[in-house]
C-alpha positions in Angstrom: 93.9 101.7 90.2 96.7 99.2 90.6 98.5 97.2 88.2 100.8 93.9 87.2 102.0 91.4 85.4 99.2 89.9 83.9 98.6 86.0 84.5 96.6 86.3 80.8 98.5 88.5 79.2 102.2 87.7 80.7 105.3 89.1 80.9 107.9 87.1 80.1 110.6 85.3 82.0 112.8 88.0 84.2 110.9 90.8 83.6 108.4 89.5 85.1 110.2 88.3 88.3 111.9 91.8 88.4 108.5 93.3 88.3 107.1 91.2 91.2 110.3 91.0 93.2 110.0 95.4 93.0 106.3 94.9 93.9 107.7 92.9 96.8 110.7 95.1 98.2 108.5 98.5 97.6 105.9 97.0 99.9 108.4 95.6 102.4 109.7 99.4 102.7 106.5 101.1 102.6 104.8 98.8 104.9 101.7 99.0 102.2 101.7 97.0 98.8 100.8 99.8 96.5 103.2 98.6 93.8 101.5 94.9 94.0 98.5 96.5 94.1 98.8 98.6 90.8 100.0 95.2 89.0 97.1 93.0 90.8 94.4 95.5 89.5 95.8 95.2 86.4 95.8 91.5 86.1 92.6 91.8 86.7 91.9 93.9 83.5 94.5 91.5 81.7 97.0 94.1 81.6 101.1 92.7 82.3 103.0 95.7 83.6 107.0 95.4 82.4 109.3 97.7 84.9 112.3 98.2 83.4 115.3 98.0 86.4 116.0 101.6 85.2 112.0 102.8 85.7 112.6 100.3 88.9 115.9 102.2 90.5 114.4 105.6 89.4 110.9 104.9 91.8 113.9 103.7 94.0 115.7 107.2 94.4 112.7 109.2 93.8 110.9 107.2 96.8 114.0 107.5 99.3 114.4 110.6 101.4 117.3 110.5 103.9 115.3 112.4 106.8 112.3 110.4 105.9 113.6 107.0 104.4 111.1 105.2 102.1 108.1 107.1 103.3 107.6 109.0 100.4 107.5 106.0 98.3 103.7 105.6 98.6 103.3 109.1 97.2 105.6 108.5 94.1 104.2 105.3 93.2 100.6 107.2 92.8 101.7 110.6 91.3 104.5 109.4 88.8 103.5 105.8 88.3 99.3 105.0 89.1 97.7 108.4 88.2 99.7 108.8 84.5 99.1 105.4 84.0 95.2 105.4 85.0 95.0 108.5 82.2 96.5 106.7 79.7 94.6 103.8 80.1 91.3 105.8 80.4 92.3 107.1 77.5 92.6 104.4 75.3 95.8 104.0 74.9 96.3 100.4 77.2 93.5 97.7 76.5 93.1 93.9 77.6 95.6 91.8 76.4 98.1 94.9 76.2 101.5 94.4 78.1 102.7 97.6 79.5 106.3 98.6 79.3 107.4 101.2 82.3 110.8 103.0 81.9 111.8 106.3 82.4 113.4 109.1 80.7 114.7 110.6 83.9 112.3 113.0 84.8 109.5 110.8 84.8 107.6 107.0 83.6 107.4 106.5 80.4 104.4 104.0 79.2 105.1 102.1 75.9 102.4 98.9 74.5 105.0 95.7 74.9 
């Protein structure tokens, strides 16, 4: 599953270019763009995924090892970010049209309807 800003169901102004812009650096790092892919999938159900820049700097540190750099990213992004948010979304809880608001509460995403 992979997710976004929505082109139907937008985000709005900065949020949205903060959103892509993570997309953007998280792929550079990775070398894969599992972030851009989580928000194209979404756009695709009509789903806009908000990351707030605390949700944003916490995949940051969590993704960063010093022995490893940015390798672990990958792994992050699908067990704190993708798989929650596939199970609440299979759950009902995200539907088309919804905007998705990502932050975090420090020990992991937190998933609130925009």
């Amino acid at each position: 599953m992979t997710s976004g800003t929505s082109g139907t169901s937008s985000t709005t102004g900065d949020s949205a270019a903060a959103g892509k812009d993570a997309a953007s650096r998280v792929g550079a790092a990775t070398g894969t763009t599992t972030l851009g892919e989580i928000i194209a999938l979404l756009e695709e159900r009509k789903i806009a995924l908000d990351l707030d820049q605390d949700a944003i700097d916490w995949l940051a540190n969590k993704g960063y090892d010093p022995a490893y750099g940015a390798r672990p990213l990958k792994r992050v992004i699908q067990q704190r970010l993708e798989n929650p948010l596939a199970t609440e979304i299979l759950a009902g809880k995200f539907n088309e049209g919804d905007a998705v608001n990502i932050d975090t509460d420090g020990r992991a995403f937190v998933f609130e309807k925009g």
